[in-house]
C-alpha positions in Angstrom: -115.1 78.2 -180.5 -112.0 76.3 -181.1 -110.0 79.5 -180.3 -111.3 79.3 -176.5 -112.1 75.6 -176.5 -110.4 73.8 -173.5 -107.8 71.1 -175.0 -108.4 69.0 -171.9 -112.1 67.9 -173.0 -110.8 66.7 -176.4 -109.3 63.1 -175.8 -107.0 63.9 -178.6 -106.6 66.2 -181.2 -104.6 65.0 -184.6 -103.1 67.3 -187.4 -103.6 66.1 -191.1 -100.0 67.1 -192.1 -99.8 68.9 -195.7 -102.5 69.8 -197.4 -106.1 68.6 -198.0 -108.9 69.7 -200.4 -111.6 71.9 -197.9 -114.4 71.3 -200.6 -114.6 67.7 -198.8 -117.2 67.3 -196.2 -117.9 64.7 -193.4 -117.7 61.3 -195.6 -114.1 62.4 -197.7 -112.6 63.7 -194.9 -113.3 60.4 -192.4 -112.7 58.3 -195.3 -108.9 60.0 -195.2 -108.3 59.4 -191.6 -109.5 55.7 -192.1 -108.4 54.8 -195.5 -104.7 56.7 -195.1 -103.9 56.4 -192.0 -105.8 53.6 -190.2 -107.3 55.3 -187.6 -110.6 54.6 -185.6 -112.4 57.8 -186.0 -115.6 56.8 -183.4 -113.8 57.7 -180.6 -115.9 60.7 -178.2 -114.4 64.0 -178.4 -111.4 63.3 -180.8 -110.8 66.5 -182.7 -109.1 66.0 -186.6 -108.0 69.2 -188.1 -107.3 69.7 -192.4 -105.9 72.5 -193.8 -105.7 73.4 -197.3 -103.1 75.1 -199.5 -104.2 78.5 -198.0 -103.5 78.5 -194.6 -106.3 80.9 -193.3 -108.3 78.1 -193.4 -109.3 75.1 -191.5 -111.6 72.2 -191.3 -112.0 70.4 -187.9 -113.9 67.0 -187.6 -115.0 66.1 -184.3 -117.4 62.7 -183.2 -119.4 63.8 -180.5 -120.7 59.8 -179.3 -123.6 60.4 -181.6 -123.0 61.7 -184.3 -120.1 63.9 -186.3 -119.4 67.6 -186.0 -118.0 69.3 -189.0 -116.1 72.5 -188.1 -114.7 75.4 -190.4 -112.8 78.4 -189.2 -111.6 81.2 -191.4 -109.5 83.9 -190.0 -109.5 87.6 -191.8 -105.8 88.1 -191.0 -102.8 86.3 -190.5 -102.8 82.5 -191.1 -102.3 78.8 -189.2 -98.6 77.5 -189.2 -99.5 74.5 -190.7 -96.8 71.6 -191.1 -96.6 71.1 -195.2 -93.4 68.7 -195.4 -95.7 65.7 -195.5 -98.8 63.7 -195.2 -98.6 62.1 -191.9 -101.5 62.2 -188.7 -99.5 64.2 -185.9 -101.2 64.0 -182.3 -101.2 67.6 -180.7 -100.4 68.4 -177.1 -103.1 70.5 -175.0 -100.0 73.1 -175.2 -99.6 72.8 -179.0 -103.2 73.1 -179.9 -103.9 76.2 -177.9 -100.0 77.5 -179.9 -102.1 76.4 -183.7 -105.1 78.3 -182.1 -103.7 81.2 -181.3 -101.3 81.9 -184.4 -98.1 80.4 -183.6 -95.8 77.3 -184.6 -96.7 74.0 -183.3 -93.2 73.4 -183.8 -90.7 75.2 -181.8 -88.3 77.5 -184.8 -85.6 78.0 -182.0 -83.4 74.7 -182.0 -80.2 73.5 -180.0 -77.2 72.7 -182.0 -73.6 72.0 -180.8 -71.2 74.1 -181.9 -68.2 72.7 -184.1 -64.9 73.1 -182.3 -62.6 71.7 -184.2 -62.3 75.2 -185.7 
């Protein structure tokens, strides 16, 4: 589902930087995105995603208007590229989620640097 899912419909999707216990359901994992990082969780189609320390794994939590959904994908090879440098909420481009959804960095590795030339 979240592999095909069409980025457009969600009116955000957010990234739970480092890493966050997947034995916690609905309540713990709201409670994070209120408690830590003071954010209103009831808006419609606003997708949250926790990984844990292994990165095969990842809990999505999604409040549908009426309700919350509680998502959980495993995948049987290969792994999410998950930021782990800190705890911060990180708001996901349609481009970047479709990236985390299909395997790759959300982040791009190739960076531009300016050579030193006083060499």
């Amino acid at each position: 589902m979240l592999k095909d899912a069409d980025p457009h419909y969600f009116a955000g999707v957010y990234i739970v930087c480092g890493y966050t216990d997947l034995r916690f359901g609905i309540d713990s994992l709201a409670a994070i995105i209120e408690r830590r990082f003071h954010m209103h969780l009831f808006v419609p189609n606003t997708l949250f995603l926790f990984c844990g320390r292994s990165s095969t794994r990842i809990k999505g939590l999604l409040w549908e208007g009426d309700g919350f959904l509680l998502l959980y994908k495993r995948v049987e090879s290969g792994h999410f590229t998950w930021p782990r440098s800190s705890t911060e909420l990180r708001s996901l481009s349609a481009e970047q989620f479709h990236w985390l959804m299909q395997g790759f960095a959300i982040d791009p590795i190739i960076h531009d640097i300016t050579p030193d030339t006083s060499v």
